[in-house]
Phi, psi and omega in degrees: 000329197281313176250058160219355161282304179337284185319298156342307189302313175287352132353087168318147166282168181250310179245139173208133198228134175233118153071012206289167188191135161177115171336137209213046180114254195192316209261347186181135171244151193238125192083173051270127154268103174248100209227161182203127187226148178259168196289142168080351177268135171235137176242157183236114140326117122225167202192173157292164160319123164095011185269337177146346201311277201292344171281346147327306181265348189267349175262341177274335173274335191137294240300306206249161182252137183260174191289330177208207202010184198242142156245125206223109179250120177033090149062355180306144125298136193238348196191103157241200147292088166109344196223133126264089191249143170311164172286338184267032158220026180258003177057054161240119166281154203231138170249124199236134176341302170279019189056316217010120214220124188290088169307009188218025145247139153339209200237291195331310154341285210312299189322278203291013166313303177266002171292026219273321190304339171242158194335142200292306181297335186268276153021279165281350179268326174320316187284318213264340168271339128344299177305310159316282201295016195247337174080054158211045203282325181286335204234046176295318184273034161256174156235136199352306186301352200233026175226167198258198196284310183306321207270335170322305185291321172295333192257026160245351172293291190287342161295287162340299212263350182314296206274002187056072178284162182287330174197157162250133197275163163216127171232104188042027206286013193228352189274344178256014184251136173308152174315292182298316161303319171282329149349286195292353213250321183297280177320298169334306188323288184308319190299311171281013071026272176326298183280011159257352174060064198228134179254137184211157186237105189266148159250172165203171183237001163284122176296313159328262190307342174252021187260333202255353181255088164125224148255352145179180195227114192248111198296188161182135162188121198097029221051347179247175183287130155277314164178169210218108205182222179236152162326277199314324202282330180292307186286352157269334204220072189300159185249358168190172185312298175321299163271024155254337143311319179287331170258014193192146164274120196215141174262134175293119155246127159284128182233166162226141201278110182229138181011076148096339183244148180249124193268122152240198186280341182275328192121156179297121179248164178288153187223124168260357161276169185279086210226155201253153231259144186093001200252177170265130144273167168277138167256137174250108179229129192271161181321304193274042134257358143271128185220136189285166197198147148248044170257142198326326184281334201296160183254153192263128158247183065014104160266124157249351143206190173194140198249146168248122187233063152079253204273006185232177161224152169241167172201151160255123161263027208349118283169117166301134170099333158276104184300291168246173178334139150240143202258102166301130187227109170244166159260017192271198180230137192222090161329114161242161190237132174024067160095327213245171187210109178279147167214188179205173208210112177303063218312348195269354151275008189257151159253129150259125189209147157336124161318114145311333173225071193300000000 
């Protein structure tokens, strides 16, 4: 066991981002960053609008040049103190929101755009097993406009993917797609990824989607990393307030912190930060961690609406002691009697933390 971590351990990182930093204005800096992605590992960038992702991804590409720290692809330096390489010599492939996709080239063209070093035959056989694998071998002779949003997006993927880059940019490359198509397109995606053993870094500003998209998840805000982890680790175990809103609907109860516990008005949850006894906290309690029950002990709400939303219902409750609803999300068909609902609350779904506004 021991010498198969060892081996592990040695393992190059493919991207290693350090200390990286770079000034945006008066009002926002991006970084200090620090990241490390292993060959054939795929991330997902996420964020609110205005955090740091895509510039992120534009300092890793070339695009933009940084203020400090270093970038480094499989042991290379691409950005230090004193080194810069352009972007058309970093082997990095880039998918740009809108594809861009060269309209007065075929789709084969466009694949074979970045081929120019190599032999025409060679080229052209690099495109036709892309195409195959994109499933867009009928459509090498169209052009980008005679094609729909899903098959653009495989032929800016299979252009990215052409030149056999050290890694692949993704920049929001699912956004421009209806829900049921970006599912299937997404899946498509991750799969030709795999089967190409291609490390690639996607952003997205969707919670949904960067929770179900890759091998791990890197949060962001404000320019810096929030935490970093697989979709479950975040989402079972947010490290502030801040990820754990951002990835779940959660009603806020204000608490105050006493020996190991944050007692509200709902009841006392386990508290595992360090927080000095008497001050104030949050209880985070998410919907499906309320559940209706008859038992005697159980606390009494108010329904004050109820949504039927197909394989769940949600309903708001009105609560002694709460300034707003708590919101429930069930699968049961739930007989409410005048009005009222008895429940209980799992405690091992509530999250706690210290008041962020105390």
């Amino acid at each position: 066991m021991e010498q198969v971590r060892s081996v592990e351990a040695a393992v190059q990182p493919m991207l290693e981002i350090v200390q990286l930093t770079r000034r945006l204005g008066p009002g926002f800096v991006l970084g200090p960053i620090d990241l490390s992605i292993a060959p054939k590992e795929i991330v997902c960038l996420v964020g609110h609008s205005g955090c740091g992702k895509s510039t992120l991804l534009r300092l890793i590409a070339g695009i933009e040049q940084p203020d400090s720290g270093t970038l480094q692809l499989d042991g290379k330096m691409l950005a230090g103190p004193g080194v810069f390489v352009e972007p058309e010599q970093r082997n990095i492939g880039f998918v740009f929101q809108d594809y861009a996709l060269f309209p007065h080239l075929t789709i084969e063209q466009n694949v074979m755009f970045g081929l120019r070093k190599w032999s025409r035959d060679e080229a052209k056989e690099r495109a036709k097993m892309l195409l195959s694998l994109t499933a867009l071998s009928a459509m090498a002779d169209r052009y980008p406009h005679m094609l729909s949003g899903g098959e653009q997006q495989r032929a800016a993927l299979a252009r990215a993917l052409a030149p056999e880059p050290a890694v692949v940019l993704m920049d929001e490359p699912f956004s421009n797609l209806d829900r049921d198509l970006r599912e299937r397109v997404r899946s498509d995606t991750l799969a030709l990824l795999r089967r190409t053993n291609t490390t690639a870094i996607i952003v997205t500003h969707d919670p949904e989607e960067a929770l179900s998209t890759g091998d791990r998840v890197v949060l962001m805000k404000g320019g810096r990393v929030v935490q970093s982890g697989t979709g479950r680790e975040l989402y079972d175990h947010p490290s502030d307030p801040y990820s754990a809103e951002f990835f779940s609907t959660f009603t806020r109860v204000p608490g105050v912190y006493r020996s190991g516990q944050v007692h509200t008005v709902l009841g006392a949850f386990p508290c595992w930060q360090e927080v000095a006894d008497g001050s104030a906290a949050v209880a985070y309690i998410r919907p499906q961690a309320v559940y209706p029950t008859v038992a005697g002990n159980a606390l009494t709400g108010i329904v004050r609406s109820r949504s039927f939303r197909g394989e769940i219902e949600q309903l708001e409750l009105i609560v002694d002691g709460l300034e707003s609803p708590l919101i429930m999300r069930t699968t049961q068909h739930l007989d409410v009697v005048e009005g009222k609902l008895r429940f209980r609350i799992d405690e091992d779904a509530v999250f706690t933390f210290a008041d962020p506004q105390p």
